[in-house]
C-alpha positions as CSV (number, residue, x, y, z in Angstrom):
1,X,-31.3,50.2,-5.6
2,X,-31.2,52.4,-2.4
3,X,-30.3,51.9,1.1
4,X,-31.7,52.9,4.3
5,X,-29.2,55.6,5.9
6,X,-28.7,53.7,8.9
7,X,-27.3,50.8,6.7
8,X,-24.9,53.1,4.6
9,X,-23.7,54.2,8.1
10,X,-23.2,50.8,9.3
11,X,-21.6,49.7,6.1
12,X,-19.2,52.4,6.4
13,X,-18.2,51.4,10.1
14,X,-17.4,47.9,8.7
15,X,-15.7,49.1,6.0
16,X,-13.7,51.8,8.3
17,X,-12.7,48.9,11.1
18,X,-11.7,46.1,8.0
19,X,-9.0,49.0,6.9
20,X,-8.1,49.8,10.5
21,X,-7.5,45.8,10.8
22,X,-5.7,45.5,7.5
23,X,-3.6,48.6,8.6
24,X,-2.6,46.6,12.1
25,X,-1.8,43.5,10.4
26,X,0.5,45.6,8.1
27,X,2.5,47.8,10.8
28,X,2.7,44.7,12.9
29,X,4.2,42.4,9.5
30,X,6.6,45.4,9.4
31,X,7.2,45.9,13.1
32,X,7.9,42.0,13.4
33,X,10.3,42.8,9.9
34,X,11.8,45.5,10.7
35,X,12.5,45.2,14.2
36,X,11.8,41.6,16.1
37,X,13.3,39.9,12.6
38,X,16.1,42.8,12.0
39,X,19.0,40.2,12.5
40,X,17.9,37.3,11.2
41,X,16.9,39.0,7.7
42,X,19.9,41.5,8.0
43,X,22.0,38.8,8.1
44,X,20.0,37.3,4.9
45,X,20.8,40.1,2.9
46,X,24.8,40.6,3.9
47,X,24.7,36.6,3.1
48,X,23.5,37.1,-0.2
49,X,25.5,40.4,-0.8
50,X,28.4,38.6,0.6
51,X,30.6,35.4,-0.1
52,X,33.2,34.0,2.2
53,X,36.4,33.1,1.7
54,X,38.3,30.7,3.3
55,X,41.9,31.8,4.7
56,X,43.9,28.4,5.1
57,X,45.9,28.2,8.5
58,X,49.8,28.2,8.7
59,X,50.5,24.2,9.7
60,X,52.4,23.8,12.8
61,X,55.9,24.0,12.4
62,X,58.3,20.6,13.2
63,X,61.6,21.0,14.5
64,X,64.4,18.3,15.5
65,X,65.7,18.2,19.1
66,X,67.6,21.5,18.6
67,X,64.9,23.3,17.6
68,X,66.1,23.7,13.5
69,X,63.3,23.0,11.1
70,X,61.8,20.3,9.4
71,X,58.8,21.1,8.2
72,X,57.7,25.0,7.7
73,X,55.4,27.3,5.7
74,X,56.6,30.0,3.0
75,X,54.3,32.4,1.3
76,X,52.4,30.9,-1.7
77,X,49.4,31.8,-4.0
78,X,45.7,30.1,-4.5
79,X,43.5,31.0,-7.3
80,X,39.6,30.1,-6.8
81,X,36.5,30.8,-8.5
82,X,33.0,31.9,-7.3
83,X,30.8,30.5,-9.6
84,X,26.6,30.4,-9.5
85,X,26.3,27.5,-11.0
86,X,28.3,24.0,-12.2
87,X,27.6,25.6,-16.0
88,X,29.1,28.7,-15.5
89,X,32.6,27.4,-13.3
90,X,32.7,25.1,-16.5
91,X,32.7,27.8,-18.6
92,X,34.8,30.2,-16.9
93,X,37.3,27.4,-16.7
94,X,37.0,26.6,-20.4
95,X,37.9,30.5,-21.6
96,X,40.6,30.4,-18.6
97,X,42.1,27.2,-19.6
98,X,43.1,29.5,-22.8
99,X,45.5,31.4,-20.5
100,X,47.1,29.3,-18.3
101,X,47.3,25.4,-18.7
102,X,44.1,23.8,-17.6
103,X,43.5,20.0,-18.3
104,X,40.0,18.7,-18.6
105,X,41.3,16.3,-15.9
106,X,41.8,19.2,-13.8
107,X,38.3,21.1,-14.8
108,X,36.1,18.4,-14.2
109,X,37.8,18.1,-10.9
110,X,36.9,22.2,-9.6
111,X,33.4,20.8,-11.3
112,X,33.1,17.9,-8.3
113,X,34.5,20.2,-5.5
114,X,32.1,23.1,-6.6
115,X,29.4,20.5,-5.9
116,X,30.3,19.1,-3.1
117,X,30.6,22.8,-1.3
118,X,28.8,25.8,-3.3
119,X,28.8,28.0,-0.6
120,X,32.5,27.9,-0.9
121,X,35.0,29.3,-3.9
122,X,36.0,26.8,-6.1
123,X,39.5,26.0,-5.6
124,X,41.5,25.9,-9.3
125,X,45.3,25.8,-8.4
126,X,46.3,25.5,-5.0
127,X,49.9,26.3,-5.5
128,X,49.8,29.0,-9.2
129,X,53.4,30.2,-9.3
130,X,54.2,33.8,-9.5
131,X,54.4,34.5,-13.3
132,X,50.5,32.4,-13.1
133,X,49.3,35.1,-10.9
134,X,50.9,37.9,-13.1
135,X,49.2,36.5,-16.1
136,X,45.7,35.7,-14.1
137,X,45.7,39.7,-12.2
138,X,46.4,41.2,-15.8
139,X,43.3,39.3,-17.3
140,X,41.2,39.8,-13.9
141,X,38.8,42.1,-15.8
142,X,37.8,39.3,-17.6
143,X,37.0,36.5,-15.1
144,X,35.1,38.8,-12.3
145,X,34.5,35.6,-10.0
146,X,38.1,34.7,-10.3
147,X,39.9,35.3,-6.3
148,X,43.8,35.5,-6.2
149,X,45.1,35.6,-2.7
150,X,48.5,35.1,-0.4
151,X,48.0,31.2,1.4
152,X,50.9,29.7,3.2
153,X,52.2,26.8,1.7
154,X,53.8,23.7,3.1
155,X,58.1,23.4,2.7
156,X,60.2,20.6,3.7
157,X,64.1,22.7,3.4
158,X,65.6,18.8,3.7
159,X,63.2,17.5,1.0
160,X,64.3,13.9,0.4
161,X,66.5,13.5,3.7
162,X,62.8,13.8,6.0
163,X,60.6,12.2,3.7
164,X,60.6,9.2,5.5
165,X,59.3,10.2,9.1
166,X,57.5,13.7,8.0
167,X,55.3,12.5,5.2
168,X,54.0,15.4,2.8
169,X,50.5,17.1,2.2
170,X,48.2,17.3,-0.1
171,X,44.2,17.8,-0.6
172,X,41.4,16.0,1.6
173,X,39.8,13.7,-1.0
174,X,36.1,12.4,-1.9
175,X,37.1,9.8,0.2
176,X,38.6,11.0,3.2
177,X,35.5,13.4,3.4
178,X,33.6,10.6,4.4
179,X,35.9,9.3,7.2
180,X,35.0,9.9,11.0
181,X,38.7,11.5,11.2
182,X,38.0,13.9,8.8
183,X,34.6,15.3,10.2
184,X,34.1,19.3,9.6
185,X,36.9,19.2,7.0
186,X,36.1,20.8,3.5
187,X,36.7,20.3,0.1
188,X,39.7,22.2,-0.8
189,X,41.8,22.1,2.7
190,X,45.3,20.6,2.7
191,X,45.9,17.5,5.3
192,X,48.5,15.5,6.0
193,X,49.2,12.6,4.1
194,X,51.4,10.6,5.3
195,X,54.4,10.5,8.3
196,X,53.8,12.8,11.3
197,X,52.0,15.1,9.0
198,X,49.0,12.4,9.1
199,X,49.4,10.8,12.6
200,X,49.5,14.4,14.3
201,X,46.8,16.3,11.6
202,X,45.1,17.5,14.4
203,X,48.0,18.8,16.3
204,X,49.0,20.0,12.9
205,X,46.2,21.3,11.2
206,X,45.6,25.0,12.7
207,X,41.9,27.2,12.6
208,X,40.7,28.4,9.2
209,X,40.0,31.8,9.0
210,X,37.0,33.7,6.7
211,X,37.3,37.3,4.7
212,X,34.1,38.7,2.8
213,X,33.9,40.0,-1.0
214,X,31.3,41.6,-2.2
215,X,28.8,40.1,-5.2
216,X,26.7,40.9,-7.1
217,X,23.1,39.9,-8.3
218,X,24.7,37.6,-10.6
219,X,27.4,36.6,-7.9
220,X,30.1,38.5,-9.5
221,X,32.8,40.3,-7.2
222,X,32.5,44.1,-7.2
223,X,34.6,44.8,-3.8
224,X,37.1,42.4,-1.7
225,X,38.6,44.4,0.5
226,X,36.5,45.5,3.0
227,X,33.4,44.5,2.6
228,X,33.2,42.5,6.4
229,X,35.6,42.4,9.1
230,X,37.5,39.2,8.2
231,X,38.1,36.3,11.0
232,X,42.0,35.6,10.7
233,X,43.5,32.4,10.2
234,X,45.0,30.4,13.7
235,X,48.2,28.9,13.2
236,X,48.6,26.0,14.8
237,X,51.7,25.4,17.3
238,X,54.4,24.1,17.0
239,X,55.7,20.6,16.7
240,X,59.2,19.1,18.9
241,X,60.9,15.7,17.8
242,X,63.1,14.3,18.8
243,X,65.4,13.6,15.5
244,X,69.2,15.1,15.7
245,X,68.7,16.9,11.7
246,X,72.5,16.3,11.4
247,X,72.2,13.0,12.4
248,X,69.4,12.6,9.6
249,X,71.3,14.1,6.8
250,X,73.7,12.1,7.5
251,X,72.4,8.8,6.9
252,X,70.5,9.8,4.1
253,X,73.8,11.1,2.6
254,X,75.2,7.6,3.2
255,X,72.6,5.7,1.9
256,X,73.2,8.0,-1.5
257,X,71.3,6.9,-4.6
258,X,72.2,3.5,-5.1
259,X,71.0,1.5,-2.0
260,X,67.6,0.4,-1.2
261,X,66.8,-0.2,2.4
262,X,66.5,1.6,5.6
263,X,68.1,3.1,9.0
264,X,66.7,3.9,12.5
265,X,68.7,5.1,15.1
266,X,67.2,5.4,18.7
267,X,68.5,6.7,22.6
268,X,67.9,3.3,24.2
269,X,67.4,4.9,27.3
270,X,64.6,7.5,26.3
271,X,63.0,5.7,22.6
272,X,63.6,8.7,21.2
273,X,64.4,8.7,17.4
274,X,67.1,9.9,16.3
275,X,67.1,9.6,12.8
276,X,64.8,7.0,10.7
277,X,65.5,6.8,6.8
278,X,63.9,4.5,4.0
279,X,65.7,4.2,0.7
280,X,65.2,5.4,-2.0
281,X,63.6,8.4,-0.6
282,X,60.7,11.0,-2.5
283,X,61.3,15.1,-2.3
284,X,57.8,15.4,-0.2
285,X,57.7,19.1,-2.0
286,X,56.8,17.8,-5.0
287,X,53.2,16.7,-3.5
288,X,52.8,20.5,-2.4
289,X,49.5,21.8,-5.0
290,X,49.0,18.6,-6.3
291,X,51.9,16.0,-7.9
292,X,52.0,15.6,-11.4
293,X,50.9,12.4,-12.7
294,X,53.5,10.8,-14.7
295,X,55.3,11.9,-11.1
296,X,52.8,10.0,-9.4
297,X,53.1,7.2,-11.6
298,X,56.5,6.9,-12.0
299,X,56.8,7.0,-7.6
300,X,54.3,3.9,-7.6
301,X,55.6,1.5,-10.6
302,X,59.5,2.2,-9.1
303,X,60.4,-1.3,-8.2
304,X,62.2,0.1,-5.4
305,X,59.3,1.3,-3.4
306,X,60.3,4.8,-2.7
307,X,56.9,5.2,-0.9
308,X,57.3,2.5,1.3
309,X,58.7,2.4,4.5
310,X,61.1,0.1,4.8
311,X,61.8,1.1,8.4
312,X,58.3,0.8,9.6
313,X,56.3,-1.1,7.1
314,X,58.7,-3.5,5.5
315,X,59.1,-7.2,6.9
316,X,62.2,-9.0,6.8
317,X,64.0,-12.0,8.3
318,X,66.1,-11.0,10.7
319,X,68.9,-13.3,10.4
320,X,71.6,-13.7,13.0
321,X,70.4,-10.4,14.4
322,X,67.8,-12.9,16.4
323,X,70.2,-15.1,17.2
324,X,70.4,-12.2,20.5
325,X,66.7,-13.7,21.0
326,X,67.8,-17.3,20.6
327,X,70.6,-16.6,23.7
328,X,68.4,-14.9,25.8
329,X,65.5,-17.1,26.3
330,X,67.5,-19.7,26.9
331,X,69.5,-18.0,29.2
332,X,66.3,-16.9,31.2
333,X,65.2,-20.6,31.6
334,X,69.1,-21.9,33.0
335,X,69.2,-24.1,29.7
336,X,72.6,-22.7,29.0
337,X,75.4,-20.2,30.2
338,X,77.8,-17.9,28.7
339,X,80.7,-20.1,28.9
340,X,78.8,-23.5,27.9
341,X,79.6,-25.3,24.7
342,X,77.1,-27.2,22.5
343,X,77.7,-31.2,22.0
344,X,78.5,-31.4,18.6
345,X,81.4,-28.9,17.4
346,X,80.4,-27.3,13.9
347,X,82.3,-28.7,11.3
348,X,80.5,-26.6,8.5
349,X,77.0,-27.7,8.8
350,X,74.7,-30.0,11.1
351,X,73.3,-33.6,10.2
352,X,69.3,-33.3,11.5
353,X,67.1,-36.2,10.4
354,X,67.8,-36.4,6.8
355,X,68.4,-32.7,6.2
356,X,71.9,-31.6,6.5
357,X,72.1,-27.8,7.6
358,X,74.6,-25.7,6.7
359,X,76.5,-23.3,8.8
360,X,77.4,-20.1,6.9
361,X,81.1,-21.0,6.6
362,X,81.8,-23.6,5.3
363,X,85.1,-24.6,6.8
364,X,83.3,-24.7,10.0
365,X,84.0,-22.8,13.4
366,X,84.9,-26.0,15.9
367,X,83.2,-25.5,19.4
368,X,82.3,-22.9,20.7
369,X,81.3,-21.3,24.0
370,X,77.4,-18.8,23.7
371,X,80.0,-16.0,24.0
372,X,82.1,-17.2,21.3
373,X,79.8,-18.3,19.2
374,X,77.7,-15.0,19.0
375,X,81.3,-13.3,18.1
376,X,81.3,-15.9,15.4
377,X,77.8,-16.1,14.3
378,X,78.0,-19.6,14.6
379,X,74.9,-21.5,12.7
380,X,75.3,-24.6,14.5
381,X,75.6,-23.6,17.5
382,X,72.0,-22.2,17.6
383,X,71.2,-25.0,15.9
384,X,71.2,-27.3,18.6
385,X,70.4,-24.6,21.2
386,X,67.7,-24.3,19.4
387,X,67.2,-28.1,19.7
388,X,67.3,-27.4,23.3
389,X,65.0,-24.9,24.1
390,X,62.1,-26.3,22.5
391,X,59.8,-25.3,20.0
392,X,57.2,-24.1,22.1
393,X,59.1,-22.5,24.5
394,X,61.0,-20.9,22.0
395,X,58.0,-19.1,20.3
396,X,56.4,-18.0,23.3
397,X,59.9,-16.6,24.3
398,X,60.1,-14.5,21.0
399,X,56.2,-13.6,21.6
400,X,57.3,-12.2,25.1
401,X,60.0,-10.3,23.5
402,X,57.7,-8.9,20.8
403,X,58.3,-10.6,17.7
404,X,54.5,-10.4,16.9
405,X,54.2,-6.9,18.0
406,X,54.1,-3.4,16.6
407,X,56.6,-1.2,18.3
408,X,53.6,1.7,18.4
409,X,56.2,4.1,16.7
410,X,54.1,7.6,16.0
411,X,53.9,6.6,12.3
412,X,51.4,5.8,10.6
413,X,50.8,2.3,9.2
414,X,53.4,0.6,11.3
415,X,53.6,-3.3,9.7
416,X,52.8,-5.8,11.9
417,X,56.0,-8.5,12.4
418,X,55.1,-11.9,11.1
419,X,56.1,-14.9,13.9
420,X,54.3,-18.3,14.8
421,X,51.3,-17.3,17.1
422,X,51.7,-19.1,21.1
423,X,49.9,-22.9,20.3
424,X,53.1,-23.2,17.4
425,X,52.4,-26.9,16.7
426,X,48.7,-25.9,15.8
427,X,50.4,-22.7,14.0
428,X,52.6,-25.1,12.3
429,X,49.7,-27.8,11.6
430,X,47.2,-24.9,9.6
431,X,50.3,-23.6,7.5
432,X,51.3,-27.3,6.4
433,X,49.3,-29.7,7.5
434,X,50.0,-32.0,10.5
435,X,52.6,-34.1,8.2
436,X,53.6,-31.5,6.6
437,X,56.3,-29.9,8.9
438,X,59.0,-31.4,11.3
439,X,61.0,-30.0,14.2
440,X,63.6,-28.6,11.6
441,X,61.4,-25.6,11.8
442,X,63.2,-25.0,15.5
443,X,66.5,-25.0,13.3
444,X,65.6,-22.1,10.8
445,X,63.5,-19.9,13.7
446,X,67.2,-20.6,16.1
447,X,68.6,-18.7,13.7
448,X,66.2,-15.8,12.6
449,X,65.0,-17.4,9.2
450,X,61.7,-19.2,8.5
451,X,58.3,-18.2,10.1
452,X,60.1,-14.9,11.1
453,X,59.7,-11.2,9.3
454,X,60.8,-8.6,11.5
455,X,60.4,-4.5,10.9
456,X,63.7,-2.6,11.1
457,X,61.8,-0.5,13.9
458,X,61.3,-3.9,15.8
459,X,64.7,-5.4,15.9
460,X,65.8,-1.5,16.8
461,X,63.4,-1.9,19.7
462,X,64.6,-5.6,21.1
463,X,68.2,-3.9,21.3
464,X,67.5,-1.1,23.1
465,X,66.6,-3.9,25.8
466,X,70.0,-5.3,25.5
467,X,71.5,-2.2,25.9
468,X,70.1,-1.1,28.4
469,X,68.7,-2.8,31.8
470,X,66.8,-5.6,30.0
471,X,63.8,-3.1,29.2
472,X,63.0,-1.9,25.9
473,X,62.1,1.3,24.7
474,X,58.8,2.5,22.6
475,X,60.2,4.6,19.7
476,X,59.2,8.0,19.8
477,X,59.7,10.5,16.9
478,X,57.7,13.4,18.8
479,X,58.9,14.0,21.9
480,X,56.5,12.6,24.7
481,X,56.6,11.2,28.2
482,X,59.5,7.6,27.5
483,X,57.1,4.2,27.9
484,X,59.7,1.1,28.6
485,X,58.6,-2.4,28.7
486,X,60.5,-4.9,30.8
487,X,61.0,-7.8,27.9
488,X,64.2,-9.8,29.4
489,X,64.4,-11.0,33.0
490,X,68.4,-11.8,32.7
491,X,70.1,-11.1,35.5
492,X,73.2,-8.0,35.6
493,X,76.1,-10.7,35.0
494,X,73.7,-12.1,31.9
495,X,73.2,-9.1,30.1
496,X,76.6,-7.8,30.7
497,X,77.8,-11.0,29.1
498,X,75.6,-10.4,26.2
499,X,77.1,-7.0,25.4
500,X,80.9,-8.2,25.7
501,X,79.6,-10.9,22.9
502,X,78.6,-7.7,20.8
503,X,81.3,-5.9,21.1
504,X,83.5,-9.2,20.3
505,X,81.8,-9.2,17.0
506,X,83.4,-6.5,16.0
507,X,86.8,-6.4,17.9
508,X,87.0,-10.4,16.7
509,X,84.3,-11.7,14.8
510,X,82.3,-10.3,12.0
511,X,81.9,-7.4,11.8
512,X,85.6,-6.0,12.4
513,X,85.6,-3.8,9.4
514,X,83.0,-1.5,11.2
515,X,85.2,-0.5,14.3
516,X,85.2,3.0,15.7
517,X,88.5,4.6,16.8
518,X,88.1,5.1,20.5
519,X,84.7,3.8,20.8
520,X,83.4,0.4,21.7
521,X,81.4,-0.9,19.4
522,X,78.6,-3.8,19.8
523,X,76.3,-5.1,17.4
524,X,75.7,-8.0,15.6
525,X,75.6,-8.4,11.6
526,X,73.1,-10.9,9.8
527,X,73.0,-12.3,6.2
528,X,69.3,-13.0,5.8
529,X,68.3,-15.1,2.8
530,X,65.6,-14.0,0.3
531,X,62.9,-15.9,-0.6
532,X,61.7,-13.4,-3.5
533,X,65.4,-13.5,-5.0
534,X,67.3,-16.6,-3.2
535,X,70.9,-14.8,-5.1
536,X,70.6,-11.9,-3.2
537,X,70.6,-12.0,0.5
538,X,69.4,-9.0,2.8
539,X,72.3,-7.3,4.9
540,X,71.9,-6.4,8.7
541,X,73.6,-5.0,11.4
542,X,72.0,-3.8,15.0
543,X,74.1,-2.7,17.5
544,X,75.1,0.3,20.1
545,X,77.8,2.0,21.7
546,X,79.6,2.6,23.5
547,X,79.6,-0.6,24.8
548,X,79.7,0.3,28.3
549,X,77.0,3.3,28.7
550,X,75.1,3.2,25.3
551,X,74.0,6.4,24.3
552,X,72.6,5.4,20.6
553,X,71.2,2.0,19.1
554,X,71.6,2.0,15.2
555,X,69.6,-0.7,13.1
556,X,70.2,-1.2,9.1
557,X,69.3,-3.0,7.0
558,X,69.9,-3.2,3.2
559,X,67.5,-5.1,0.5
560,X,69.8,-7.4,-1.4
561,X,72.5,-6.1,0.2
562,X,74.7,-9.3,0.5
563,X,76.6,-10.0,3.8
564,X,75.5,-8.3,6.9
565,X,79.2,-7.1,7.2
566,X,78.0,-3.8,4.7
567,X,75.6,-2.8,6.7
568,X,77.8,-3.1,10.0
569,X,79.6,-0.3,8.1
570,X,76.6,1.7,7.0
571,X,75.8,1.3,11.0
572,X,79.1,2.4,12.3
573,X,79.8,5.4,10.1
574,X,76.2,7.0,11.7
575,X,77.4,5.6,15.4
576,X,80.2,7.4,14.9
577,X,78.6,11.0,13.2
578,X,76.5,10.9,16.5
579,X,79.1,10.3,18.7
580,X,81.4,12.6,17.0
581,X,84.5,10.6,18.3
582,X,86.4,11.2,15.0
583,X,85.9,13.6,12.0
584,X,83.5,11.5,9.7
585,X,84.2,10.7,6.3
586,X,81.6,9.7,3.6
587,X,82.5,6.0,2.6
588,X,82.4,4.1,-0.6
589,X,79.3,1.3,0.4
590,X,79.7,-0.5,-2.8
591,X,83.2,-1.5,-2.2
C-alpha cells in the first residue's frame, strides 16, 4: 500500500510535533524534579538514607535552700536497636539475649515499643552498665543495627533520705501515652514518677535532641558519626526548694529502720518545707533503667507501705493534737476563756447518757482551767466543752479550719482529710441511720477521735496558724511566692494564751521528756487509738519553737507508736538540729 507524498509529509509533521511534545512533558517532569521538587525529594532520600536518634535531655537539677543537691544527672549508657521490621528486632534480640541477659519479659517489651514508634530506635536497656557496653562494642560487628551511646542518667546522692518528697523516674508507659499530660512524649523517654519529679515533669523534663546514622538498603548502620549535623539535647533548668538537706538527713537518720510513720517540718511564717520524711523509705535509684521485679514486688506486698506517703497521703486521727481546734472555736464564739473551768472536775472518766467515757488517766486530773487542761491533755475537759459548743457549730468550726481540706502541698496525690461535711446531723443520719447515732459523737470529735482522719501535712498546716498570727501557711516544697489563709479570728491575748498552754505541755504536762536546753518548746502530744489494731495506738506530737518567735513547726507522727510522748521526742530532737541550740545527739526511740 502506498501513500500520496503529501500524506507521508503530513505524517511526519505529526509524528515530529508528538516527539517534540513527549520531549516537553519529559524536561518539564525533570525540571519540576529536579528543581521545583529538589527539597522535598532531597529530603526523601536523606530520610531514607538516614535514621535519627534520639539524645535524652539532662533533667533539671533540685537543690535544697542552700543550693546542695538533691536530685542530679551522672553519665550513663543506653543500648537501642534499629530494626526494619517486628521479625527482625525479635530476632536480633533472640541471638543478643545470648550475650548479655535478656528475658522474654524484656524482648517482647522492645517488641511493643518498636510498634508503637518505628521511626524511632528501639530502646533495649536504658541504664547497660559498663562491663554490658564492653561486651555489646566487642560483638558490634555482629548486630549492625545495634546503637551504644553516652545518655545522662537520673541520681539521687541522699537515696532513701529524699525519697519521700523527690519521687524517682522511670519510662513513660502504654498508659501514660495516652494521657493529655503526656501529649508529644515518646516511647522510650524517662518521666517523673512520683514526688516533685512528677508534679514539676514539665519544669523538669528538658528538650530532646536528634543525631543522624547512616543506613543502609536493608537499614543497617554503615556511618554514625557524621552523617548530619545533630540537634543537641536542652537541659532543662534548674530546680530551688526549699528543704534544709541537713535538716532532712537528719530526721531520716532518726526515724532509722525500725519506725513506721512520718515527719514534716515547716517555717510557719513562709510554708516552706523544711524537711518531709515517710517511713520506711525506698532508695529512688533503684527505679533508675527499670526496677527489678522481685524489687518491685517485694516494695508493694511490705506491710509497711514504703511507697506510701504517710505525710501526705496517709489519714489518721489526730488525737489530742485537735484538741488546739476544740479550744479555739470555742474561744472565737466567747463560749469559754483561758482561765474558765468546766462543771464537772474529771475524776478519771465522764458519765454521758449510759456511756461512761474515759479520760486517759485514770486517776483523774480534778478541775481544770482551758490552760491547764491543754497542759494536761485533759479528756474530760473537752468532753464537756465539747458539750458546749455544739455539734454543729463544732463541725463547721473544724471545716473553717480545714479539717476537710487538702493543704495543696506541691506533691502529688495529696489525701484528702476525712471530717463530717457542714449539715453534720444529715452527715451523721446517712452514716448510721437517724437512730443510729447520739450526741456522744460531739464527745469523741472534742477530742480528735471518731469521724476525724487528719494527714500529717494538715495538722502541720493548722499549727503554723497557732504559731503565728492566727493564719496558716500553704506548704511549699519548691520555693514560690508564700499563700497564707486567715483560719482563726482569736484575738492577740487568745492566741498568746494558746502558746503558753503549749509550751506548759512540755515544761509541766506531757510531754516534759522532749524539752530543749535553752529553747522554749510548745507542742502538744496525742495518743490516737487504732481502729485497724485497737492494742496499738498511733503517737503524735505537733508543736514549734521557740515559743515566743517560732522559726519551725515540726509534726510526727508514728504508726503504732504507743503514747504521743515518743513522738514529742522524735519532734524535739529535729526542733533542736534546726535550731542548732545544743550539739545534737542521735537518741534511742525504742526506749
Amino acid at each position: 500500500m502506498s501513500f500520496h507524498p503529501n500524506e507521508i509529509a503530513r505524517r511526519a509533521r505529526i509524528a515530529s510535533w508528538a516527539l517534540v511534545g513527549i520531549f516537553a512533558l519529559l524536561l518539564s517532569a525533570f525540571f519540576k524534579t529536579q528543581v521545583v521538587n529538589y527539597a522535598k525529594y532531597s529530603q526523601q532520600s536523606e530520610t531514607n538514607r538516614l535514621r535519627e536518634v534520639p539524645l535524652p535531655a539532662p533533667r533539671g537539677i533540685i537543690y535544697d535552700r542552700n543550693n546542695q543537691v538533691i536530685a542530679e544527672n551522672v553519665p550513663g549508657y543506653t543500648v537501642s536497636i534499629l530494626a526494619s521490621s517486628a521479625d527482625s528486632l525479635r530476632a536480633a534480640l533472640t541471638r543478643l539475649s545470648a550475650i548479655i541477659p535478656l528475658p522474654n519479659e524484656q524482648i517482647d517489651l522492645a517488641v511493643r515499643r518498636y510498634q508503637r514508634a518505628r521511626n524511632r530506635p528501639t530502646a533495649i536497656l536504658s541504664d547497660a552498665s559498663f562491663d554490658v557496653v564492653s561486651v555489646l562494642e566487642e560483638r558490634r560487628i555482629d548486630f549492625p543495627g545495634l546503637i551504644i551511646q553516652s545518655a545522662p542518667k537520673r541520681y539521687y546522692p541522699d537515696g532513701a533520705a529524699v525519697a519521700s518528697f523527690v519521687g524517682y523516674v522511670g519510662e513513660v508507659t502504654e498508659s501514660e501515652l495516652t494521657m493529655p499530660r503526656y501529649q508529644g512524649y515518646k516511647t522510650g523517654q524517662q518521666v517523673g514518677k512520683n514526688g516533685l519529679e512528677r508534679e514539676y515533669e514539665s519544669r523538669l523534663r528538658g528538650r530532646e535532641g536528634v543525631r543522624y546514622v547512616e543506613v543502609d538498603a536493608l537499614g543497617r548502620v554503615v556511618r554514625e558519626a557524621g552523617a548530619r549535623d545533630e540537634v543537641p539535647a536542652q537541659a532543662a533548668n534548674p530546680l530551688y526548694t526549699n528543704i534544709d538537706l541537713p535538716l532532712q538527713r537528719f530526721t531520716a537518720q532518726i526515724f532509722g529502720d525500725s519506725l513506721q510513720g512520718g515527719a514534716i517540718a515547716i517555717d510557719p511564717k513562709t510554708g516552706g518545707v523544711l524537711a518531709l520524711y515517710s517511713a520506711p523509705s525506698y532508695n529512688p535509684n533503684s527505679f533508675i533503667g527499670g526496677i527489678p521485679p522481685e524489687l518491685w514486688k517485694s516494695l508493694n506486698s511490705d506491710t509497711r507501705r514504703p511507697l506510701f506517703n504517710k505525710v501526705t497521703q496517709g489519714r489518721y486521727p489526730p488525737g489530742s493534737t485537735w484538741k488546739l481546734a476544740t479550744a479555739a472555736i470555742a474561744l472565737e464564739r466567747g463560749l469559754v476563756t483561758l482561765d474558765e473551768h468546766m462543771p464537772t472536775p474529771c475524776t478519771g472518766g465522764y458519765q454521758f447518757g449510759n456511756r461512761y467515757f474515759h479520760c486517759w488517766d485514770p486517776k483523774g486530773h480534778g478541775s481544770l482551767t482551758l490552760a491547764g487542761a491543754i497542759e494536761k491533755s485533759c479528756d474530760v475537759y473537752f468532753y464537756q466543752l465539747g458539750l458546749k459548743i455544739g455539734l454543729s457549730t463544732l463541725v463547721g468550726g473544724g471545716i473553717r479550719l480545714g479539717a476537710r481540706d487538702k493543704t495543696g502541698i506541691d506533691l502529688p496525690d495529696e489525701s484528702r482529710p476525712t471530717f463530717p461535711y457542714a449539715d453534720a446531723v444529715n452527715y451523721y443520719n446517712r452514716k448510721y441511720g437517724p437512730r443510729g447515732w447520739s450526741q456522744a459523737v460531739l464527745l469523741n470529735l472534742s477530742i480528735g477521735q471518731g469521724e476525724n482522719s487528719q494527714t500529717v501535712v494538715n495538722m502541720a498546716r493548722f499549727y503554723t496558724a497557732l504559731a503565728t498570727d492566727g493564719s496558716a501557711a500553704k506548704p511549699e516544697i519548691v520555693k514560690d511566692k508564700p499563700e497564707r489563709a486567715q483560719i482563726l479570728q482569736l484575738t492577740t491575748e487568745q492566741l498568746a494564751g494558746l502558746r503558753a498552754a503549749l509550751a506548759g505541755v512540755i515544761t509541766h504536762g506531757t510531754a516534759g521528756s522532749a524539752a530543749i536546753q535553752g529553747v522554749v518548746l510548745a507542742g502538744k502530744t496525742g495518743t490516737a487509738q487504732n481502729a485497724q489494731d485497737p492494742l496499738h495506738n498511733h503517737a503524735w506530737f505537733v508543736g514549734f519553737a521557740p515559743a515566743g518567735d517560732p522559726k519551725i513547726v515540726v509534726a510526727v507522727m508514728l504508726e503504732f507508736g504507743g503514747h504521743g510522748t515518743r513522738a514529742a521526742r522524735i519532734a524535739s530532737k529535729i526542733i533542736e538540729s534546726y535550731l542548732k541550740v545544743v550539739p545534737t545527739t542521735f537518741i534511742n526511740t525504742e526506749g
